[in-house]
matplotlib code that plots the C-alpha trace (Angstrom):
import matplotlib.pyplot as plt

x = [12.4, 12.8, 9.2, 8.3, 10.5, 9.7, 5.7, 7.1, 8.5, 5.4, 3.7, 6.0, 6.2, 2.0, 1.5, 4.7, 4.3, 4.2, 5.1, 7.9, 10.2, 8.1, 4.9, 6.6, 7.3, 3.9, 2.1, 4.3, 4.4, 0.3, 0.2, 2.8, 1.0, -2.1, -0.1, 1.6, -2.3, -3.2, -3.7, -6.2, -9.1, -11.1, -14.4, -17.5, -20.5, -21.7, -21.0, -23.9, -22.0, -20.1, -18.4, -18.0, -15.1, -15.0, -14.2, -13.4, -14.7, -18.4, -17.4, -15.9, -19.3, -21.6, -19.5, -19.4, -23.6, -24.0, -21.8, -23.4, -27.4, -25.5, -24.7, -28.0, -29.5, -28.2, -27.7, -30.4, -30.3, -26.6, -26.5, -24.1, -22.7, -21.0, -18.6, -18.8, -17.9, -20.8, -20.3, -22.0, -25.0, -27.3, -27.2, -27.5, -28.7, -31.9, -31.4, -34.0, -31.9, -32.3, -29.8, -28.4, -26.2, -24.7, -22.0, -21.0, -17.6, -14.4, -11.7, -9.7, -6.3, -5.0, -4.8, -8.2, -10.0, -9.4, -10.1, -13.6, -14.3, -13.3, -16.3, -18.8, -17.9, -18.0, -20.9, -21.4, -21.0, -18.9, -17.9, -16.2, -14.1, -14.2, -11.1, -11.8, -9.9, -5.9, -4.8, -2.0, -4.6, -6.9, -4.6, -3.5, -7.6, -7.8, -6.7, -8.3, -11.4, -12.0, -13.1, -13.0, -11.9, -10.1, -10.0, -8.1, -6.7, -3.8, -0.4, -0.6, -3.8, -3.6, -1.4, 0.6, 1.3, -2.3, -1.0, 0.4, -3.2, -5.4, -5.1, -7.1, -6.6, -8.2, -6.3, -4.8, -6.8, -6.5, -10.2, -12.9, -12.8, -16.5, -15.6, -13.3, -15.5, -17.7, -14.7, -14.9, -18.1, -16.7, -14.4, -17.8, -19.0, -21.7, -22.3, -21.8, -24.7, -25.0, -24.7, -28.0, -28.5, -32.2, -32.4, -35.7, -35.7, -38.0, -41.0, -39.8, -36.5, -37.9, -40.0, -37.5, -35.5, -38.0, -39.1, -35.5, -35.3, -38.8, -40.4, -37.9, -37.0, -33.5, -31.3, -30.2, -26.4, -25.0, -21.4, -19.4, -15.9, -14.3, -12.8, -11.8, -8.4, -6.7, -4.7, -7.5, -9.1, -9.6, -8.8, -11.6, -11.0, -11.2, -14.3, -15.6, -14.8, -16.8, -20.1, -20.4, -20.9, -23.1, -24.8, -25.1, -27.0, -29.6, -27.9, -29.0, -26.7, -26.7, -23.2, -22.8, -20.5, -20.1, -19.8, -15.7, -14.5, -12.8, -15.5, -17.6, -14.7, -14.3, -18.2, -17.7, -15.5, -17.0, -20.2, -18.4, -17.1, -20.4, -23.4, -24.9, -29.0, -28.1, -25.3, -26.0, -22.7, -22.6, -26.2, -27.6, -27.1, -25.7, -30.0, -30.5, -27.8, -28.3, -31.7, -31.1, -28.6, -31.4, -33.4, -30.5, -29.9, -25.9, -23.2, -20.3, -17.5, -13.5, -13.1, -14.6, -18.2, -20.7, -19.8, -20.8, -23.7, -24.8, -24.2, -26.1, -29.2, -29.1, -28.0, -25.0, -22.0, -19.1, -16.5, -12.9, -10.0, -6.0, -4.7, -6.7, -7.9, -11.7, -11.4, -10.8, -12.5, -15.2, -19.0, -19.5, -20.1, -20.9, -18.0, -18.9, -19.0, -15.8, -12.4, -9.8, -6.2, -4.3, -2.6, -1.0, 0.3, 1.7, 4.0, 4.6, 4.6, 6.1, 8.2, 6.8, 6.1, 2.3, 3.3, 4.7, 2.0, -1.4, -4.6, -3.6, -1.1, -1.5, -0.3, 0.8, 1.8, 0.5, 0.1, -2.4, -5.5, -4.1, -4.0, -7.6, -8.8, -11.7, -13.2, -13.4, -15.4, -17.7, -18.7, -19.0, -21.4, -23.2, -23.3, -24.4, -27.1, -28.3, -28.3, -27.6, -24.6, -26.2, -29.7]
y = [-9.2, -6.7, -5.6, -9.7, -10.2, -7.3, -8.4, -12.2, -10.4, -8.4, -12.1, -14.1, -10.6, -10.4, -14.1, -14.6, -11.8, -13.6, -16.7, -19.7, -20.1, -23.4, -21.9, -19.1, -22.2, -23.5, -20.5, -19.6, -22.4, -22.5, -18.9, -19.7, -22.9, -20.7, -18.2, -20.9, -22.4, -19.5, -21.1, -19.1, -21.4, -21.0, -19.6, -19.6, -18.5, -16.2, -17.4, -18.5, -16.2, -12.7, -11.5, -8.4, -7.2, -3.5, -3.7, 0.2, 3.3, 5.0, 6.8, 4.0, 1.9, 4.3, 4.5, 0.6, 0.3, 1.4, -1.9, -3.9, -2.8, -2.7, -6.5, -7.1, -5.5, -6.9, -10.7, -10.8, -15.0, -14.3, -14.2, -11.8, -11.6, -8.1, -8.6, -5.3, -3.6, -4.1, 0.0, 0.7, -2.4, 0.3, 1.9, -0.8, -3.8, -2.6, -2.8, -4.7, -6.2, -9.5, -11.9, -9.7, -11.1, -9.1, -10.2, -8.2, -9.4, -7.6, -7.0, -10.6, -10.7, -13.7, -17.6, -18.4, -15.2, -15.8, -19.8, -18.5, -16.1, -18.6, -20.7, -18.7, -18.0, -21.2, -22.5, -25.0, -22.8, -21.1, -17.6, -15.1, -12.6, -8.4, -7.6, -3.6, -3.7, -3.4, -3.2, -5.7, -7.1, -7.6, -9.1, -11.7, -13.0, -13.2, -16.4, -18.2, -17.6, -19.6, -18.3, -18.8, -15.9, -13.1, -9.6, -6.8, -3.7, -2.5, -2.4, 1.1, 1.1, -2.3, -1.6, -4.0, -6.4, -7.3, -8.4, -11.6, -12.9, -12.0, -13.3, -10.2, -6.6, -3.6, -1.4, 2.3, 5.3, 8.8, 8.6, 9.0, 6.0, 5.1, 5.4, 2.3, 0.4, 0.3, -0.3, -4.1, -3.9, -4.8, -7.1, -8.9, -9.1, -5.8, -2.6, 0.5, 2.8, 6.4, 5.4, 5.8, 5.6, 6.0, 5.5, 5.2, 7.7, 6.4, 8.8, 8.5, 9.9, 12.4, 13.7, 13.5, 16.0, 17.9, 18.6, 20.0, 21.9, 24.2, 26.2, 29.4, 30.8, 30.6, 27.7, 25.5, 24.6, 21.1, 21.3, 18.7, 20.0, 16.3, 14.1, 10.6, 11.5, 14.5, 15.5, 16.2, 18.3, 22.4, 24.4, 25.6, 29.4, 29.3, 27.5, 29.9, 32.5, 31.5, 30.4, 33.9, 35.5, 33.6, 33.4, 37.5, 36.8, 34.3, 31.2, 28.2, 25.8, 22.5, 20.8, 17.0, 13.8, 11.3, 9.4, 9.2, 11.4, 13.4, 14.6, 15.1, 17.5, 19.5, 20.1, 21.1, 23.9, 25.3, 25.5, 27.7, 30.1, 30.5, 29.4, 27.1, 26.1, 22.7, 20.7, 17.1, 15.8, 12.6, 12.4, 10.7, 7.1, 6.8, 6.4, 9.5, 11.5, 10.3, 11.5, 15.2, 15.7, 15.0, 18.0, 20.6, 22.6, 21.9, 20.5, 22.0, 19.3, 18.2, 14.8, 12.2, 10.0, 12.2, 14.2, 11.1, 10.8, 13.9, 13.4, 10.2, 12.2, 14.7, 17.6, 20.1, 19.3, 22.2, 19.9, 21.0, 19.2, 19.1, 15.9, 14.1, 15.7, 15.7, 14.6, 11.1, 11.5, 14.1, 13.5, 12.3, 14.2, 17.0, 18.6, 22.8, 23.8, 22.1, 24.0, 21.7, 22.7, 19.7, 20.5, 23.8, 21.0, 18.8, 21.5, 24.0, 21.3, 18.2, 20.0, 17.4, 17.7, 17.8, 15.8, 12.8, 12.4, 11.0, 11.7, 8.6, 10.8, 11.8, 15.1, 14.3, 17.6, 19.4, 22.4, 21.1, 22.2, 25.5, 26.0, 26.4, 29.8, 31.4, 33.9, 31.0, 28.7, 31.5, 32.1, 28.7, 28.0, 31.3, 29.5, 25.8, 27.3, 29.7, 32.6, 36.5, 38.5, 41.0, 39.6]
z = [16.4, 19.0, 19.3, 19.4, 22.4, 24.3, 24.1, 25.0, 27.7, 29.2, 28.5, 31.2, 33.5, 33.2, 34.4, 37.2, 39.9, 42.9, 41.7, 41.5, 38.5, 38.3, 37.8, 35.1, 33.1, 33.2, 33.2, 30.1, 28.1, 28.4, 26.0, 24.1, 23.0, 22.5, 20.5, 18.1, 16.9, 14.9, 11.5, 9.6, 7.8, 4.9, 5.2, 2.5, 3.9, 7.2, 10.2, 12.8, 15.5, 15.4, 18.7, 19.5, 21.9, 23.5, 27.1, 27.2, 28.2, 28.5, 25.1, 23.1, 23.6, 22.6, 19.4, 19.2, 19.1, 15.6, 14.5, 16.4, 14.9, 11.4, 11.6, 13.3, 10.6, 7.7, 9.2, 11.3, 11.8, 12.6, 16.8, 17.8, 21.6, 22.7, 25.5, 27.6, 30.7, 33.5, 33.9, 30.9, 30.7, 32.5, 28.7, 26.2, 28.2, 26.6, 23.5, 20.9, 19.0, 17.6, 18.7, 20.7, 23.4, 25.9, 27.9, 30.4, 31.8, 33.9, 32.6, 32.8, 35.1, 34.3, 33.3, 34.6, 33.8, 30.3, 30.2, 32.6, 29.6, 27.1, 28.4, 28.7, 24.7, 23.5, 21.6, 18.6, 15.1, 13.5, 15.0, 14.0, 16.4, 15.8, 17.8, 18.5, 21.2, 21.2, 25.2, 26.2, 28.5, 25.3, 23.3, 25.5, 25.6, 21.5, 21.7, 24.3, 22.3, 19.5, 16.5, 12.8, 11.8, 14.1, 12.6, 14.3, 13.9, 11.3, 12.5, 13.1, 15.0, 16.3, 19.7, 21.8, 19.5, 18.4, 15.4, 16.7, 18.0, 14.8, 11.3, 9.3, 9.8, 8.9, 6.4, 7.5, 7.0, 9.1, 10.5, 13.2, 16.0, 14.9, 11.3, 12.3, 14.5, 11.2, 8.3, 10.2, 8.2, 4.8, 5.8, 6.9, 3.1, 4.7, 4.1, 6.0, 6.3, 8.3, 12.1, 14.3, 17.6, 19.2, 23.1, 24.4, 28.1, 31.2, 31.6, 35.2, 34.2, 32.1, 34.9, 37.4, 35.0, 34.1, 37.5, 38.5, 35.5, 36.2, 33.9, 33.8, 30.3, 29.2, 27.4, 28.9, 28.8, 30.7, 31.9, 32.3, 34.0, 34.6, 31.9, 32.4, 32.3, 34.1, 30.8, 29.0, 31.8, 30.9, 33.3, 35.8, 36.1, 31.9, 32.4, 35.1, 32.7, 29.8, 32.4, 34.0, 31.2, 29.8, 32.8, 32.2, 29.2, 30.5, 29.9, 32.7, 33.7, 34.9, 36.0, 35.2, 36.0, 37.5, 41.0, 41.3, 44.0, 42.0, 39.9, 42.5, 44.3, 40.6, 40.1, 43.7, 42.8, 40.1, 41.9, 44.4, 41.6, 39.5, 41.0, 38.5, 38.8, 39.2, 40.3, 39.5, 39.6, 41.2, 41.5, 38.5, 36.9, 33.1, 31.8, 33.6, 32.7, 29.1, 29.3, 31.0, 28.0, 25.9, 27.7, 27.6, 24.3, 24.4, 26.0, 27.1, 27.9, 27.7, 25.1, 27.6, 27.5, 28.1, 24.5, 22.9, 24.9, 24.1, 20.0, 20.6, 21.7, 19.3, 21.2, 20.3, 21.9, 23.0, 23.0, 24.0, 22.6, 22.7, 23.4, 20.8, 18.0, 17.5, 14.1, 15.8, 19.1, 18.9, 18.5, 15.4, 12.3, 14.3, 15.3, 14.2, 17.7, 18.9, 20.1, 18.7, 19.6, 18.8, 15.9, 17.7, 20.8, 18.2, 16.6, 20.1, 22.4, 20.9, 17.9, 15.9, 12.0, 11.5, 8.1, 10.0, 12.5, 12.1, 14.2, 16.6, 18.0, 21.2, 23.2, 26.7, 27.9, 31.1, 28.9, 26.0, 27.3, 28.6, 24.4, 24.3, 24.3, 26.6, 23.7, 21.3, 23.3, 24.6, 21.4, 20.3, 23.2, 22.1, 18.6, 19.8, 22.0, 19.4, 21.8, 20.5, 21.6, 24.4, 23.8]

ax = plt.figure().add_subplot(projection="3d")
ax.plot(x, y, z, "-o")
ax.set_aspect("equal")
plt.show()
């Protein structure tokens, strides 16, 4: 009962910084009374309600849609609300979906947070809860929500003790993030089909991009230096590398990312050292940037959103990878053009047995992406954007 304690632990440390003994004892005696009432009933028939919940990043949404049209699809009378992050509504608050409600919420802090969300989720029906995600802070919402039925994640998968707040859980299997989202499908009585995505692009948006773009000859190739997380970030001078020559051979480039300062300060740099066409970092919202990867012929980017963007749209995706592997994190069924190094960081930088470790493990060493070699993801870029060697 280790494992049990330590998360009753991080319960009572989550809810009493800053407060009395007193209010420890209320505060804590509220969840555990929440955690105790998770008796699982019987269940015949579809419910009237599924929810959805993926508060997470850019990427991790874009891989959640196809659930959510694959329910709406095959139960259309069945009204399904997705509780989101408001940093991503600019991309699927659009979406024609029947039923479809989208509830864009922050991620909760505390007591009240949760009872707030709680609210806004209750409704006459019976509902069923899709627990994708498996944060502590996650977790501790399940049960404030009530739900029929509450289906999570194996123990494996299922982080931070999600186990304790959901009574169904998807079995084991070594397999693509997306290919997860959708195993939920079964265990709904439903089928799982191909995933789709089709975005519909503003003709303002398109003009906007088009405009920037011109008319010169050459592919186009979008770069996007920054991932969300420093780890997982490629080195600049490698990327400089690769970018001047093919730069030699024609090849146009546009630099991408987002608004964070950070970002902004990397595109910065690597504008310095090799004069791209464009440098749009910072300048364009998520429907815009989606759209401009639609325009580009590839994608050249370390594991973060935008590479899921850019499968979403169709458009090859030079994806560099070393603390994940792209077999779990890469664009989707497309991953021909991808550097994936994670298997040499498991064994050279962890000394762990490739045998013992599954694709969840992650490489947290400052060296990973140094594994990645220049030569290979020139050529892969030569590759995704169909250009000749010397043409």
């Amino acid at each position: 009962m280790v494992g049990s304690e330590y998360c009753w632990n991080k319960v009572i440390s989550s809810l009493t910084t800053g407060h009395s003994p007193e209010h420890l004892h209320c505060k804590a005696s509220r969840y555990l009374i929440i955690f105790r009432d998770m008796s699982s009933p019987t269940y015949h028939h579809p419910p009237e309600r599924v929810v959805i919940f993926r508060q997470s990043a850019l990427g991790d949404v874009i891989m959640t849609q196809p659930l959510v049209e694959q329910i709406s699809r095959q139960w259309p009378e069945v009204e399904i609300v997705w509780v989101a992050s408001p940093m991503v509504m600019p991309l699927i608050q659009h979406l024609e979906t029947p039923k479809l409600r989208i509830l864009p919420e922050a991620k909760p802090r505390g007591f009240r947070d949760r009872r707030e969300l709680a609210s806004k989720l209750r409704g006459e029906g019976r509902t069923w809860l899709l627990c994708l995600q498996s944060t502590f802070r996650s977790n501790l919402t399940y049960p404030f929500i009530s739900a029929e039925r509450k289906i999570g994640w194996d123990r494996r998968r299922g982080k931070n003790c999600q186990s304790w707040v959901t009574q169904e859980r998807i079995e084991f299997r070594q397999e693509h993030l997306l290919d997860g989202f959708l195993s939920f499908l079964p265990e709904l009585g439903l089928e799982i089909n191909p995933p789709t995505w089709n975005y519909e692009h503003q003709s303002d948006d398109l003009k906007m991009i088009k405009r920037w773009m011109g008319d010169a000859k050459g592919p186009w190739l979008a770069v996007n230096p920054s991932a969300s997380k420093e780890e997982r970030n490629w080195p600049l001078e490698k990327m400089a590398s690769v970018i001047r020559n093919l730069k030699k051979d024609g090849v146009r480039v546009v630099l991408t990312g987002g608004k964070g300062l950070e970002e902004v300060q990397r595109a910065s740099v690597l504008e310095d050292m090799v004069q791209p066409e464009l440098n749009l970092c910072g300048k364009t919202g998520l429907k815009t940037l989606m759209t401009l990867l639609s325009e580009v012929d590839a994608l050249l980017s370390p594991d973060t959103g935008p590479v899921h963007m850019a499968r979403a749209v169709g458009t090859p995706v030079v994806g560099l990878f070393a603390v994940a592997t792209a077999r779990l994190t890469g664009p989707y069924g497309q991953l021909e053009y991808c550097v994936d190094r994670w298997e040499e960081g498991v064994k050279e930088l962890l000394g762990k047995d490739l045998s013992k470790v599954d694709w969840h493990q992650r490489v947290h060493h400052p060296d990973a992406m140094k594994l990645i070699p220049e030569d290979e993801v020139e050529g892969q870029c030569r590759n995704a954007l169909g250009s000749v060697e010397g043409s």
